[in-house]
C-alpha positions in Angstrom: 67.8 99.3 90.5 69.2 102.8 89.1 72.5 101.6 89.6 72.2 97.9 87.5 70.7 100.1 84.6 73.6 102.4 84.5 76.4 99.5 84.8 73.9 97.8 81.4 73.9 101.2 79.8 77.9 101.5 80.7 78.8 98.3 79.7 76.6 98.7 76.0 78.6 102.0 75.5 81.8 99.8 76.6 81.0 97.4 73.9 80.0 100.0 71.2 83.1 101.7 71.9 85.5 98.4 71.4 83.5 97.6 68.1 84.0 100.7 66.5 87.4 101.0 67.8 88.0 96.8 66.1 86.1 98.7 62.7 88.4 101.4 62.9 91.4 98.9 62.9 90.1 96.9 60.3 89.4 99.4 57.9 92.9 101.1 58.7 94.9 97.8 57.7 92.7 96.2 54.8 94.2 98.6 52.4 95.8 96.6 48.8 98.6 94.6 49.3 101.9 95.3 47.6 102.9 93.3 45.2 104.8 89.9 45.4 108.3 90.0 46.3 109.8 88.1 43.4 108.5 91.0 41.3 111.9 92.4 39.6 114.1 89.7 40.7 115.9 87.5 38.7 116.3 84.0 38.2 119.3 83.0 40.6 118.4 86.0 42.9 115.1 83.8 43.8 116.6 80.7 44.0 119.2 82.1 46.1 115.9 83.4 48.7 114.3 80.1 48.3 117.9 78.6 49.6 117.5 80.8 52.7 114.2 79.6 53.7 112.1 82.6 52.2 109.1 82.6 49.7 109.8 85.0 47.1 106.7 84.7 45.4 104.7 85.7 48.6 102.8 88.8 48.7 103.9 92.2 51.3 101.0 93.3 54.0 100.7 96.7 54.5 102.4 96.4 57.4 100.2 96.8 60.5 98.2 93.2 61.7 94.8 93.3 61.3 92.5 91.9 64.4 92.5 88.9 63.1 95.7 88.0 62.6 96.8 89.7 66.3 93.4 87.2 67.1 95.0 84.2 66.1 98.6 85.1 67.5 96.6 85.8 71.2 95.2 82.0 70.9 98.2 80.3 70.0 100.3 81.9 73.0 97.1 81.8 75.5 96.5 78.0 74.4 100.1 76.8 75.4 101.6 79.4 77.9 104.1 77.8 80.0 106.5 75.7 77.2 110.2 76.3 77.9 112.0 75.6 74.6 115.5 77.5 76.3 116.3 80.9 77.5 115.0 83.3 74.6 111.5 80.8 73.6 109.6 80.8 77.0 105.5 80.8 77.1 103.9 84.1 77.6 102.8 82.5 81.1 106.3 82.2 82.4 107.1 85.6 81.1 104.2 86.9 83.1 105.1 85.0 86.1 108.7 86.6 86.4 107.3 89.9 86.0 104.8 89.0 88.7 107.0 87.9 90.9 109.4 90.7 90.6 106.7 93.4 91.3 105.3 91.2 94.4 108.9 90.6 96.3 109.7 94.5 95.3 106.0 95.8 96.3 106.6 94.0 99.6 109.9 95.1 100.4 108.3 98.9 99.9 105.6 97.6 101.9 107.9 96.7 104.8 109.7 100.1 104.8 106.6 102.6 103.8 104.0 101.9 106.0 106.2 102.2 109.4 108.0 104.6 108.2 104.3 106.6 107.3 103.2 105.8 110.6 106.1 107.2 112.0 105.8 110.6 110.0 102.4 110.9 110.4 102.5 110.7 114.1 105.7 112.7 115.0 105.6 116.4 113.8 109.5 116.7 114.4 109.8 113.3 112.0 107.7 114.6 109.3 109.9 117.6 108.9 112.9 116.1 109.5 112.0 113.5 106.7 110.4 115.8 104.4 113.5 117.3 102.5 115.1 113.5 101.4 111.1 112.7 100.5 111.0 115.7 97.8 114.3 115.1 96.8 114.2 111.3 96.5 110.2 111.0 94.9 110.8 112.7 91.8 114.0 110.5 90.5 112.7 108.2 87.7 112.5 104.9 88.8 114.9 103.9 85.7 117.3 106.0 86.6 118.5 104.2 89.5 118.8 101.2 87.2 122.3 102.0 86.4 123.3 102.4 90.0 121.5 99.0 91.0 123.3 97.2 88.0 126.9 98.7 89.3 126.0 97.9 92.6 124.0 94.8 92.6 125.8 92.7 89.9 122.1 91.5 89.4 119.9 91.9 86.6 116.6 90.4 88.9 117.8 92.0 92.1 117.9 95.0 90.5 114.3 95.3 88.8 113.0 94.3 92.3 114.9 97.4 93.7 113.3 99.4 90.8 110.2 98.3 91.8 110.9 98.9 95.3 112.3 102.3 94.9 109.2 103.4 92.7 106.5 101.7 94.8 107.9 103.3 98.0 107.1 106.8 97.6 102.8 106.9 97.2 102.7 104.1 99.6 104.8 106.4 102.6 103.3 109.6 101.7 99.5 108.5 101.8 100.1 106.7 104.9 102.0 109.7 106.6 99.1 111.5 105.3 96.4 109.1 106.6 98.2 109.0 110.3 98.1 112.5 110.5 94.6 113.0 109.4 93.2 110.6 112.5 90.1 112.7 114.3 92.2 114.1 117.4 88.7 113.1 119.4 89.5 109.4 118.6 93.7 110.4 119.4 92.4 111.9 122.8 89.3 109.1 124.0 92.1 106.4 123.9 94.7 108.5 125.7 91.9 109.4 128.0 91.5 105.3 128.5 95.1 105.1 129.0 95.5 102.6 125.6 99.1 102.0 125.0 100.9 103.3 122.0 101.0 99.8 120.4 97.1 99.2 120.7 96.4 102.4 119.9 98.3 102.5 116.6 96.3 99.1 115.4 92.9 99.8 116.9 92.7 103.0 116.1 94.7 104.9 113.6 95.4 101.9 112.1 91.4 101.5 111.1 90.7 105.5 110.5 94.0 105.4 108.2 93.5 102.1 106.1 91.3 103.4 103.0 94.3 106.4 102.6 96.9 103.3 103.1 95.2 101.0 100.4 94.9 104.2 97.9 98.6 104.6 98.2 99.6 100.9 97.9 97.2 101.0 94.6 98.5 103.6 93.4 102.4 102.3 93.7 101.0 99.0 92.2 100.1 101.0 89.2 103.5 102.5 89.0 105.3 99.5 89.8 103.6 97.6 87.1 104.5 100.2 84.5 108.3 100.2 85.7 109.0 96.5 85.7 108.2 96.5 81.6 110.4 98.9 80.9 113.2 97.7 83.7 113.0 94.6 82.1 113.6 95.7 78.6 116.5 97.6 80.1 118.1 93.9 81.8 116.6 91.7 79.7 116.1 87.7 80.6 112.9 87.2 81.0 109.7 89.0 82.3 106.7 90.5 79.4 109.1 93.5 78.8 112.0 91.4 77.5 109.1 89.3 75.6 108.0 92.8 73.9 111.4 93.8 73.0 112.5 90.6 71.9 109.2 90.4 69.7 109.8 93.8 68.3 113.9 92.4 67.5 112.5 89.6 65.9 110.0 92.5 63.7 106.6 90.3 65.2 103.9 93.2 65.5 101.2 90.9 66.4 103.6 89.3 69.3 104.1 93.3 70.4 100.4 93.9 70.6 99.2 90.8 71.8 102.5 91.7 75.2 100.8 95.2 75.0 97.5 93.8 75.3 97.9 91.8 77.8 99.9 94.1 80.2 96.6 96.2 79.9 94.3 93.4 81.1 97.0 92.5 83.8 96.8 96.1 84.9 93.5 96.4 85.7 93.1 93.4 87.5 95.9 94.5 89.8 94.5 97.8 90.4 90.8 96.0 90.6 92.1 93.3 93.1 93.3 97.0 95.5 90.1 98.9 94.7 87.9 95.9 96.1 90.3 95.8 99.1 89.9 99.4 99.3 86.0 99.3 99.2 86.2 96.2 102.2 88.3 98.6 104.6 86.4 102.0 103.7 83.9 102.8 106.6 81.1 105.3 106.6 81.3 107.6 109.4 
């Protein structure tokens, strides 16, 4: 009972918050608009910008988009998200999907290499020192800075972001889980060895359970990081993906296409790191 009143009370100081926040924005870009641009033009120079398409008589914002207007841009690319009208006009869904996709295959790959690589370090004393120096060295490199290497290297504007991804997602994921290994009760370690388990079973039935809610905070927290990286990777490369969408929004001076991309990597953020804090909850046990 206490704990539905406090998620009400939460989520009525949630929504205050966001309508004073949408005030705030109102207020900030309702100020007088400038005056029409035709004003102190002459005759042939506004026939000359009705020639190129442009309306001279039509009045300047202030600059920013109000809500409404970033509102109405949100609906029309939510409403119709997968057109393909060539390589730079692609719906915001298939932007999202490339990005997706590029953080899933590099996630794995980290997956694939962290975890028995943790395992290993976390259960071998002489591997955890031996590994230690390239960990400190290697962990603090920004992920982008290998994008120049993986460009030279790679010839491949995807396969590089996924080894971005890969090289940033690595790191939390091998740590925590060299950290959960090694944390394993040494009573648990030293019933199974008592019951003569095999190394095998031992590693799945038992460290593998005491470790898992260490090894799920690590993968969340590279999913974070990968998620941040692959928008800015992919403003880097270009193509397609939501970070080539922001930048080619901001090239094309759209503000409301840039907020609704900045938006919307929010929302996608916190489901990704809800979808690992429910899997975190599932595999945390109470001793």
């Amino acid at each position: 009972m206490k704990a539905t009143s406090l998620n009400l009370r939460a989520a009525l100081v949630s929504l205050i918050i966001f309508c004073v926040f949408i005030g705030a924005w109102q207020l900030s870009t309702s100020g007088p608009s400038i005056g029409g641009a035709s004003s102190g033009m002459t005759a042939e120079e506004i026939e000359y910008a009705k020639m190129m398409g442009k309306d001279p008589g039509a009045e300047k914002s202030t600059g920013f988009p109000p809500p409404l207007e970033v509102a109405k841009a949100s609906w029309g690319h939510l409403s119709n998200p997968f057109y393909d009208k060539g390589p730079n006009d692609k719906g915001i869904g298939i932007q999202l999907a490339h990005s997706l996709a590029r953080v899933g295959l590099g996630f794995l790959l980290a997956m694939a290499v962290a975890i028995p690589l943790g395992f290993l370090i976390g259960m071998s004393p002489l591997m955890r020192k031996a590994f230690d120096p390239f960990v400190q060295v290697l962990k603090p490199i920004s992920p982008l800075a290998w994008m120049p290497l993986a460009l030279y290297t790679l010839k491949d504007s995807d396969v590089s972001g996924i080894f971005v991804i890969f090289i940033c997602s690595v790191w939390p994921m091998l740590i925590n889980t060299a950290f959960g290994v090694s944390a394993v009760k040494r009573e648990w370690l030293n019933v199974a060895s008592t019951l003569e388990v095999n190394p095998i079973r031992k590693a799945f039935q038992v460290i593998l359970p005491a470790a898992a809610p260490t090894i799920l905070t690590g993968m969340r927290i590279s999913m974070g990081i990968a998620w941040l990286v692959i928008v800015a990777a992919e403003m880097l490369v270009g193509g397609t993906g939501v970070g080539y969408f922001v930048w080619n929004e901001w090239n094309n001076l759209s503000l409301t296409n840039v907020i609704f991309a900045v938006l919307l990597i929010g929302v996608v953020g916190m489901l990704l790191d809800l979808m690992f804090a429910q899997l975190q909850k599932a595999v945390t046990y109470v001793e």
